[in-house]
Each structure stands twice: as structure tokens, then as C-alpha cells.
N, C-alpha and C positions, 0 to 999 in steps of 0.2 A: 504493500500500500504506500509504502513510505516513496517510492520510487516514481510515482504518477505526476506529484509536482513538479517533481527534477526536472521530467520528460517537457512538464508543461512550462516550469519556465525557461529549459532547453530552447522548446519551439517560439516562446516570447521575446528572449534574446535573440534568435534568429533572426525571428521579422522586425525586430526595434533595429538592427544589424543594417537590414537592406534599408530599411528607409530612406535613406540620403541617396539611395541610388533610384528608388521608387519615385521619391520628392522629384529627383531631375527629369527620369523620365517624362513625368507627370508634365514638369514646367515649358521644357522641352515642344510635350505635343502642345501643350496650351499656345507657345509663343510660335509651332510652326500653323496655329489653326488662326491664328492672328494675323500672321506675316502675309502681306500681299504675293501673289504668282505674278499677274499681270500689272499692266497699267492698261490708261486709255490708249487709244489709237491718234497718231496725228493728224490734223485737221488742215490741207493743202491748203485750202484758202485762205484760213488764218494765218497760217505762215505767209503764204504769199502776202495779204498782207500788211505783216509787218515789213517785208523787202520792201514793199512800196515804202508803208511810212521811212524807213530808214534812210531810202534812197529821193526823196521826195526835193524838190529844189530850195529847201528851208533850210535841209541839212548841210547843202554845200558841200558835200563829197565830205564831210565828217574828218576835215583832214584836223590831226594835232594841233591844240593849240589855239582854233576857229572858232566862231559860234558855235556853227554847223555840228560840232562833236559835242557840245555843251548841252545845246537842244535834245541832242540822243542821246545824251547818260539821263536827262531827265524825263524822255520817252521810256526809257526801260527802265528808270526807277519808279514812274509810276505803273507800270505792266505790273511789276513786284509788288507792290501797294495794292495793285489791286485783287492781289492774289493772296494775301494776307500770309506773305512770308516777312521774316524777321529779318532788319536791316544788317548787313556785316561788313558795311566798313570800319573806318576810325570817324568820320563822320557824318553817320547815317547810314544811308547806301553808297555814300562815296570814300572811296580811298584817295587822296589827293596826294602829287607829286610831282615834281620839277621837270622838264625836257627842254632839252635846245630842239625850238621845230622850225630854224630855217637860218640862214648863212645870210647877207647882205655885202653889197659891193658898197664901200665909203666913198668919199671923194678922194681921200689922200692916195688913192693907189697908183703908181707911175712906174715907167721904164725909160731908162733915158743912156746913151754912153754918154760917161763921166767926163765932165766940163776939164778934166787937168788930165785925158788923154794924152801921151806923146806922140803919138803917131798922128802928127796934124794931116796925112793924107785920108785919113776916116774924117767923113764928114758926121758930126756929134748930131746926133738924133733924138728926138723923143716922141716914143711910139705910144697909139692911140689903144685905149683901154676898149675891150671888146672884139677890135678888128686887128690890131696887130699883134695882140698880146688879151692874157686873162689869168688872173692867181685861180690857185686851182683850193676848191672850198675848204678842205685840211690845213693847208696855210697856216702856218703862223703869220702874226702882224709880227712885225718889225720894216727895219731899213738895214740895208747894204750896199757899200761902196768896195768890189771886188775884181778881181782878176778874172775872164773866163776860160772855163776849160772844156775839153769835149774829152767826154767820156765815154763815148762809144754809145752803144745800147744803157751802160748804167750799172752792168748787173757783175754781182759774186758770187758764180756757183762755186763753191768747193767740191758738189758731189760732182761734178760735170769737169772740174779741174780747170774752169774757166773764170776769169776775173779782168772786166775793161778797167780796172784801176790800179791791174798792174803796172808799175812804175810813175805812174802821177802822182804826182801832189798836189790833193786838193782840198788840203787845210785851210780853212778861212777864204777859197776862192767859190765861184758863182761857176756850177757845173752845167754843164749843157748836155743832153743824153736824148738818146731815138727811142720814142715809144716801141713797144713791142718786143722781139727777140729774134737774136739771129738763126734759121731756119735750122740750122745744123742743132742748138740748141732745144730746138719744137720737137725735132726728130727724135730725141734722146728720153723726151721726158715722159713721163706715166701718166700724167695726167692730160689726156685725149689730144696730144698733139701740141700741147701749151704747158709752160711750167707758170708758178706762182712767179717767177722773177721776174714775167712782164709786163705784173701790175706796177701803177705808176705808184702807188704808195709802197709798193715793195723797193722801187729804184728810189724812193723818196728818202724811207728807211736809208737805205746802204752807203745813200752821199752822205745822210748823218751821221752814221756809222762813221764815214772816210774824213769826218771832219769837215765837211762842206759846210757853206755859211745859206746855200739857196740853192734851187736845184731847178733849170730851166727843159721842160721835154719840148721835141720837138717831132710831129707825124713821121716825117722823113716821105719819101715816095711811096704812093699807097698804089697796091694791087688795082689790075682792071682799072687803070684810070680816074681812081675817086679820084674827088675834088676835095683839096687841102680843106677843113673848117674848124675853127674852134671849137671847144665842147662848150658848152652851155654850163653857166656856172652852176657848181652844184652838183654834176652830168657825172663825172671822175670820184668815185667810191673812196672812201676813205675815212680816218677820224673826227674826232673833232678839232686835234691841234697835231700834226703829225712832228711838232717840233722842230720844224724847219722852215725858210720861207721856201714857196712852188708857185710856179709858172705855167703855164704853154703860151709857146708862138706859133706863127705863122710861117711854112717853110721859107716862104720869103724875106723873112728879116734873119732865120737862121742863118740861109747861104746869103746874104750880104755880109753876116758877120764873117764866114767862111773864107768865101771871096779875097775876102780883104787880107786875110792870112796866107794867101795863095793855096787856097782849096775850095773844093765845092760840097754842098749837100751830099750830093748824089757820088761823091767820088771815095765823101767819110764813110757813105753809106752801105757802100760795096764793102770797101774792106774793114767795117766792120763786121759785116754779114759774112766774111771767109776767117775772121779771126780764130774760131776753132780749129780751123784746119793749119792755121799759120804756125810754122816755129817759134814764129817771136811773138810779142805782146797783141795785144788788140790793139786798133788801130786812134790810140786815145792821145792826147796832144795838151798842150797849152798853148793860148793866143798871147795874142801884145792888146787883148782889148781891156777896157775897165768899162763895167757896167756899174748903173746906180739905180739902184729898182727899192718899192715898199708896197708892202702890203698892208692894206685896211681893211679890214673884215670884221662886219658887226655879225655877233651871235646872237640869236633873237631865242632870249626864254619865258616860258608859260607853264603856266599849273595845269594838269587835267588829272583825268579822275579815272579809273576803275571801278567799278558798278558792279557792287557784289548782295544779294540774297543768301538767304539760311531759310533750309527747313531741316527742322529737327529733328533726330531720330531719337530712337532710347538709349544709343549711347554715344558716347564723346567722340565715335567712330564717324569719318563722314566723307563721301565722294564728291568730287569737282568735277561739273557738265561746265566748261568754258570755251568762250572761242572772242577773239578781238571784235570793236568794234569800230574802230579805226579806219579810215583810207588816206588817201592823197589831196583830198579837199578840189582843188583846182589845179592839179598835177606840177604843184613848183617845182617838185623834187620826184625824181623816180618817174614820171609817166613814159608810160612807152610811146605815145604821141609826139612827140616834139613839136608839131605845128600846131597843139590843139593846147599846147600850156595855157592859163585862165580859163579856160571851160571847166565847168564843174563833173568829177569824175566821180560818178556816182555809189560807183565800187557795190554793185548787187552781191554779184557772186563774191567780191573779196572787198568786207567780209558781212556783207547784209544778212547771207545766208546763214551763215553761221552764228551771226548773233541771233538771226528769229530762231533760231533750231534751238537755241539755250532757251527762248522765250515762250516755244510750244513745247519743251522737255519743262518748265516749270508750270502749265498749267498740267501736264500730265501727272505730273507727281505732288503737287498744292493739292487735291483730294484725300493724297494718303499719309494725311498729318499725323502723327502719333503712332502710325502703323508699321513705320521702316525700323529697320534694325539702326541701321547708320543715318545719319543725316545728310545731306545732300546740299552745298554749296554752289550757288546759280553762282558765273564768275564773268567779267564780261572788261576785258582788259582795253585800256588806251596804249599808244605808244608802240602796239606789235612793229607799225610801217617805221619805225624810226629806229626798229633795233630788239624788239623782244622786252618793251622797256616796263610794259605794265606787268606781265607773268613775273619779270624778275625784281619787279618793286615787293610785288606781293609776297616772292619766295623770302625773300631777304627780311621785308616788314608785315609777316602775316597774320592775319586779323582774325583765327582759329590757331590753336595749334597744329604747329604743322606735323609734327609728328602722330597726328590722328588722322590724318588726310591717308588711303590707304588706297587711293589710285586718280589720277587726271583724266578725264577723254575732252579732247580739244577738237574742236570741228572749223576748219575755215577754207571755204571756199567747196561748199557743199551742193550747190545749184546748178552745176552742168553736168548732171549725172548725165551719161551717153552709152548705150549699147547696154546697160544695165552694170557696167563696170566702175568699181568703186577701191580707192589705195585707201587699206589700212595699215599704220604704221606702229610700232613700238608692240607688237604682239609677244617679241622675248622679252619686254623688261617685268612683268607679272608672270606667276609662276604657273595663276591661273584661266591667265587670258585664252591660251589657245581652246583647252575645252570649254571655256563658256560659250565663244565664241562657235563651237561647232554647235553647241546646242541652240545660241541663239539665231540663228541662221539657219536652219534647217525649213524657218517658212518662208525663207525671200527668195527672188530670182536674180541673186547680184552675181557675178561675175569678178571674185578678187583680183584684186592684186596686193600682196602684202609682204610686210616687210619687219623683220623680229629688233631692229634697231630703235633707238630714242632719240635720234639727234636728228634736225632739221629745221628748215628756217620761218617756226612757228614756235607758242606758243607753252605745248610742251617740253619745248627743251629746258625751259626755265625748272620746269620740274624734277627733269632728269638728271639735272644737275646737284638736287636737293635724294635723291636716292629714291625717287614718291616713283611706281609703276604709274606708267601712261598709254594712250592710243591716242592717234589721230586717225580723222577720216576725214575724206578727201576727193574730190571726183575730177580731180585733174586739171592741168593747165588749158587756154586757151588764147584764141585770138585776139580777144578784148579784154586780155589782164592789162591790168593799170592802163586803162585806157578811157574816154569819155560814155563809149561804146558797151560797156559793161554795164548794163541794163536792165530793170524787173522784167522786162518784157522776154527776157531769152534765158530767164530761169525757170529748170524744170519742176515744176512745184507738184507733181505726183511723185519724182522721181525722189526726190528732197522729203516729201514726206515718209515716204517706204524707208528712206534710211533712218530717219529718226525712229520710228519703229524698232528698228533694228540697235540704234543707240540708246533706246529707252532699255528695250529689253537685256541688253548687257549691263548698263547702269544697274536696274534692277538686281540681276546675277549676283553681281559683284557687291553690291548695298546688303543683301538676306544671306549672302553666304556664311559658314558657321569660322569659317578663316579668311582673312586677309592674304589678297597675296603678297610675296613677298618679291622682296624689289630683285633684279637680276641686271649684273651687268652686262648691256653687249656690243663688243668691240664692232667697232666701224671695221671697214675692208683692208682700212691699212689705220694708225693709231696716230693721226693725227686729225681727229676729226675736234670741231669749236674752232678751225682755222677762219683768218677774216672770209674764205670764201664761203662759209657757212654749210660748209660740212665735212667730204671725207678729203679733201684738199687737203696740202701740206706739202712740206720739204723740210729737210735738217733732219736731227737726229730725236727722235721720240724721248720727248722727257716726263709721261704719265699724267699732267694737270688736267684739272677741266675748268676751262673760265668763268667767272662770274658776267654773266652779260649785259650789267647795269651798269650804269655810268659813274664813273668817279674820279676824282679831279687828276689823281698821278698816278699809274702804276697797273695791277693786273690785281685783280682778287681773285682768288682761287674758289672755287665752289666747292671742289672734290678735290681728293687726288687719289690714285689709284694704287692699291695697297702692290708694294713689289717694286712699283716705276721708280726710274731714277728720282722724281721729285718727295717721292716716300721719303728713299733712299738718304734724301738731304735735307729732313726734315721736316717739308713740306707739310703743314696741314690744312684741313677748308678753313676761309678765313681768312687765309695771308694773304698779304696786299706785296708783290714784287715788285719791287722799286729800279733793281738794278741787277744785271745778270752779267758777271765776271764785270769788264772795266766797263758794259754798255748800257747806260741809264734806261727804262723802260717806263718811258709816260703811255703807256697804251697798249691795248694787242696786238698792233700791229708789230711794235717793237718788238713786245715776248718774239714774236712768230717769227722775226729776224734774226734772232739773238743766237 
């Protein structure tokens, strides 16, 4: 008899035992009978539109800096408002922050040969601003009174074994250099026929590098008979202060300088063009001239804003639907038009599209308030067309923590879906993107094209930089990027909506899943990718960094660095701002990239 309690509170202890595991399951199903499967379905016309309003002629091509873009952070902060999601910037819905949105020519800017010439057989000139001459927008201002030299092409390859500044001196003189590269040099290099050395900020770098006090390029003889023109200020990619003064002329004021030293354009031209193959140096020189040239260049800065929502989930966990809201305004800068500059470039497809796509994924998910696991960050970035500048404000100053953000999908330029083909990108950095991704997909008729990499000239790179797993989508380039021509009218608003479908339903996936994925890093093609060409570009020797791609007054911030790489190796961690590498000061990336 004695032995029946035992037994029974044996079996009492048992079940008090499981409970904790009873309790979970129990919770478990409660929170999976809670948890939404689906959302709504996009609604084409509503998106559409929003492209309209976005692109509407109030907005003024929403370029940085404008009304036009002012007008639109408060079009989409009230879309949010009216959606009764919760503000998340630093003030209100707006995150605000500094940009340089445009370059300006002064009056002081001049070129002139130097009044205390000795070679009184030069007759002293002063060349006209726009038509014989133009400072090129990275410029520094300053003045110089200097010697000229001709340096060939301009360029230092060491991997190539080629250098036009062998045996020059051109400390403290005024360099003179041929855009582009010489063909033997094109032949050699990996990157499709063209190396980075014959960008003009890379020749810009290497006179600073050589001690050069100004660095003038000149076209030289263009293929097929173009016609000699100046670039359009602005036109020539590069920093904000490349720490040097820069130039372009006109061939015709080139070879008169030429001329006058008993040489011609076209004769430096050649044999700089065979200097690889030559025993001796390239074919780089000093004149008997003295130039006196300044550059005046205003930098025009303004506040704009990032335009960010919150809706809540049940934990501190939360995903980011963002895409820019940015364009070119009236194409000063960047339009592929050149004759259409001051028209307003209404930018549909880049990036209208993609902001309504963040504007119909938040009324789709504004229903299932209290019902997410994670929470969901509506993000809507300024500053992408001037550099990546609002993703990397928010990475660097972010207004959640960022370590609960537990994946990005960035959408720009969403509206010309074609043949039902659609790039998604950053599918290796989540550990679980690929199979949501099959399961998500299983009811559309798209046609991939993807790609397992993070890095490109959007959006989420700012994120990849911060370790956060990402996707972009994407429906590909076209005829009327950055153009006037880019239009609601020639966006596919079925097609645009089936993708978002498809973006809800991974949002979804990845928001109710029971794990996060986990970030993964994956190496570009060769490991010099965050080069100024804005991707897997590069030259020189792999040193592991990843840059920060926000603006700052000196030097290079590091975002990452790659455990193992030389910059590990030297200490290196995210965070440090490089000032100087070996003897060569580094105001920029472009420096790093030279160094």
C-alpha cells in the first residue's frame, strides 16, 4: 500500500517535469495561430499613382537639396500618417543631414601664361573660361604660378611596369597629361579593355602623389573624328576636393603651348601611345613655359531628410523595406541628356518606383499591427544620386538599433519590368534568403536573374557595410535613365505590382521566421570591390577595408574590415578614419585607392 503514493507522486513529478516544455509548446502554437501567413495583394493603381504624384511637375525631378525633394519627404510623411504608423526619425519622420548638392563656377577662375615669361617669343595669353579652358568640379581652389610639364598620359602603373613620370620633375610644377590610356596599356588590363588609371581623378591623384602643384588634361586626338569639347562642368566624376588644383583645355591651346617648344599635340601623342613598347622613358618632357591659373569653386550645401516609419512588432527585432527617393531634379549633374540640362527629370523609374513600392508594402503591412513577430521599418533615403548619402547617414546615425535590424531589401528602379525578368541581388549575404526565396516564388512568372553578392551602386551597400543581410531588386537599366524621358507613363504598373507581391511575401518570410539570418560575407570577383568605380573595379595590391561611404571632411572611415586582410593585419578596425598611408596623405577614397 505504502508504495501507490510513490508511484503517484513519481507520475506528479513527471508531468510538473515537462511542463516548461508543455508551457512552450502550448505558446508556440498560440503565437504560430496569431502570426500572419499572408498579406494583402498590391494594388497597380495605387502605386501607379503614387509615381505620378512623385513625378508630378511640383516635384521638380526631387533633385537634393530642391523644393521638389522637400515637397516629397512631406508627400510620404503624410502617406505614413495616414497609415497610423509611428514616426522614426530624430525629428518626427524626418532624419535630417548635411550634403554638398552642386559645384558652382566663381568669377575669380582664370588661365593666363605668366606676365615674367622669358621666352618673349610666346605671345602671353589669357584664355577664356568655358571655351578654352574649365576647372574640373574636384578642384581645389587655390592659385599657381608654375612651370609646365607634359607628362604623357599621367599614369603609374607599377603592375604594368609603366610610369610617364619617369625621370620628370614635377614638384611644384603645372602638369599637363592626355586623357585616357595608351592602347598597349587597355590591352593588358582586366578590366574590359580599360584600366582605372585612365580616370582623370586617378591621373589627378598620381600628379599629387608626384608633387605636382595643378594638373592640366588634355583630349588629345579623338577616334573617328570627334570633335574636340569641353566636358560640362560637373560632367568629370570625382571628389569633393581631390586636393589638387585641375583643369581641361582645349587641344588647341594644348599644341600652341606644344608648338612653341618645338613639338606638336599629335607628335606627344604618338609617342606616348608607343611608350610601352619603348626602351626608354615615356615620352614626358619639360617646357620653358610658366602658367598662372586659379580656381574658384563654390560648394553649395543643404539639409535634406530621410523619411522613415515604424510599425511594431512584438519584438525589438525588425526589417527594413527601403528604396531612395531622390533624382536629379533638373539634371545639373549626372543627366545623360546633355542638351536637355534644366528640364525637369522626373526620375519614374529611378527612383518613383521604388519609393511607391515602400508606400504600397506599408499599406500592406499597416493592417497587421500587433501581429508581426518583428517590426518593420518603412525607410525612404535622400542623397542615394549624390553618393549613397542617406542609407549611410542612417547606418552610421541610426534611429532603431541597428543591431536588431536583421535584414534590408532595397528596391530602386522597379518599373520597367520586361519579359517578366527581374535582378535580385545580395541573395549570399542571409543565410536564409535562398530558400525563402524559393518558397516565395513559387507563385510568380518572373524570370531571375541573381546574384549572391552585397555590393553595388544602391542603397544596400550602406548596409553591407554594417554586416545587416540584404536584397535588392531591380528590373534593369534602360534608355531613359537619368534622363527627362523617364516617365509615369512607361512604367509597368502590373508588372511593378506582381513584384511587390513577391517583396511583401519574403519581407513576410523573413519578419515570422523563428531565426534571423545570419549575415554572410561574399567576396566580389576579385577583392577590390567599394573602389570609386562603384564596384568590383580596382588595381594595386588588396588591403581587406570596406569604406564608409559618407562624407567626411579628411580621410577614409572604414566601415568593416575583413578579418585575415592585411588591414586586420595592421590593426585596422570599423571606425578608423585613414588619414595617411606610408608618406601619402589620404583626404578621400580616391587617395586610399591610389595609395
Amino acid at each position: 500500500m505504502t508504495s501507490a503514493p510513490t508511484k503517484e507522486r513519481g507520475n506528479l513529478r513527471k508531468s510538473w517535469g515537462q511542463a516548461p516544455l508543455i508551457l512552450a509548446i502550448l505558446a508556440l502554437s498560440l503565437i504560430a495561430a496569431d502570426t500572419p501567413t499572408t498579406v494583402g495583394t498590391a494594388d497597380e493603381q495605387r502605386f501607379l499613382t503614387d509615381v505620378k504624384s512623385l513625378t508630378a511637375p511640383s516635384m521638380e525631378g526631387r533633385g537634393d537639396g530642391a523644393k521638389g525633394l522637400t515637397r516629397a519627404a512631406h508627400l510620404i510623411e503624410q502617406r505614413y500618417k495616414s497609415l497610423g504608423l509611428e514616426p522614426a526619425g530624430k525629428h518626427g519622420f524626418f532624419q535630417p543631414f548635411d550634403v554638398i548638392t552642386g559645384r558652382h563656377l566663381r568669377s575669380g577662375n582664370r588661365l593666363q601664361e605668366a606676365p615674367h615669361l622669358e621666352d618673349v617669343s610666346v605671345e602671353h595669353r589669357n584664355y577664356k573660361l568655358l571655351e578654352e579652358f574649365i576647372p574640373l568640379s574636384f578642384s581645389a581652389n587655390g592659385s599657381v604660378d608654375a612651370p609646365l610639364v607634359f607628362a604623357g598620359y599621367g599614369i603609374t602603373a607599377q603592375e604594368f611596369s609603366y610610369d610617364d613620370y619617369q625621370g620628370l620633375d614635377a614638384k611644384g610644377k603645372i602638369v599637363l597629361a592626355l586623357r585616357g590610356e595608351p592602347g598597349s596599356l587597355s590591352a593588358k588590363s582586366t578590366e574590359g579593355g580599360h584600366s582605372p588609371h585612365e580616370w582623370v581623378i586617378s591621373k589627378a591623384i598620381n600628379a599629387k602623389n608626384h608633387g605636382a602643384a595643378a594638373i592640366i588634361v588634355v583630349n588629345g586626338k579623338l577616334p573617328n573624328g570627334e570633335e574636340d569639347v569641353l566636358p560640362r562642368f560637373g560632367d568629370v566624376e570625382g571628389p569633393e576636393d581631390a586636393g589638387i588644383l585641375c583643369l581641361q583645355v582645349k587641344n588647341s591651346t594644348a599644341d600652341n603651348w606644344l608648338r612653341n617648344q618645338g613639338m606638336t599635340l599629335s607628335e606627344v601623342q604618338t609617342e606616348a601611345g608607343g611608350a610601352l613598347h619603348a626602351a626608354g622613358p615615356p615620352s614626358s618632357t619639360s617646357t620653358r613655359l610658366i602658367l598662372s591659373l586659379t580656381v574658384d569653386i563654390e560648394r553649395i550645401h543643404a539639409t535634406v531628410n530621410n523619411v522613415l516609419a515604424y510599425l511594431p512588432g512584438k519584438t525589438g527585432e525588425y526589417v527594413i523595406l527601403g528604396a531612395h527617393y531622390d533624382h536629379l531634379g533638373r539634371g545639373e549633374a549626372h543627366s545623360m541628356a546633355p542638351s536637355q540640362i534644366g528640364q525637369i527629370h522626373p526620375g519614374a523609374d529611378d527612383n518613383a518606383s521604388g519609393t511607391a513600392g515602400v508606400l504600397e508594402l506599408a499599406r500592406l503591412f499597416a493592417p497587421l499591427k500587433g501581429q508581426l513577430q518583428r517590426g518593420i521599418l518603412f525607410a525612404n533615403f535622400a542623397g542615394e544620386e549624390l553618393g549613397l548619402l542617406g542609407s549611410a547617414e542612417w547606418v552610421k546615425n541610426p534611429t532603431l538599433p541597428l543591431d536588431k535590424a536583421v535584414a534590408m531589401l532595397n528596391m530602386d528602379m522597379i518599373g520597367r519590368i520586361k519579359d517578366d525578368k527581374v535582378y535580385i541581388g545580395g541573395l549570399g549575404t542571409g543565410t536564409t534568403f535562398q530558400p525563402i526565396l524559393d518558397q516565395a516564388e513559387s507563385n510568380t512568372t518572373f524570370k531571375y536573374e541573381n546574384s549572391p553578392g552585397g555590393y553595388s551602386s544602391s542603397d544596400h551597400t550602406s548596409f553591407v557595410t554594417k554586416r545587416i543581410p540584404v536584397l535588392f531588386f531591380f528590373s534593369g537599366l534602360h534608355s531613359d535613365y537619368h534622363k527627362p524621358s523617364d516617365t509615369w507613363d512607361k512604367i509597368n504598373a502590373p508588372g511593378a505590382a506582381h513584384l511587390l507581391d513577391l517583396v511583401s511575401n519574403i519581407a513576410l518570410r523573413i519578419d515570422t521566421a523563428q531565426d534571423r539570418p545570419a549575415y554572410v560575407a561574399v567576396e566580389n570577383p576579385n577583392p577590390h570591390a567599394g573602389t570609386p568605380s562603384g564596384g568590383s573595379g580596382g588595381y594595386g595590391p588588396y588591403f581587406g577595408s570596406i569604406p564608409d561611404f559618407g562624407q567626411i571632411e579628411n580621410g577614409v572611415r572604414f566601415s568593416d574590415v575583413k578579418p585575415g586582410s592585411p588591414a586586420a593585419k595592421a590593426g585596422f578596425q570599423a571606425g578608423d578614419v585613414l588619414i595617411q598611408f606610408g608618406d601619402k596623405p589620404i583626404k578621400n577614397l580616391y587617395d586610399f585607392t591610389d595609395a
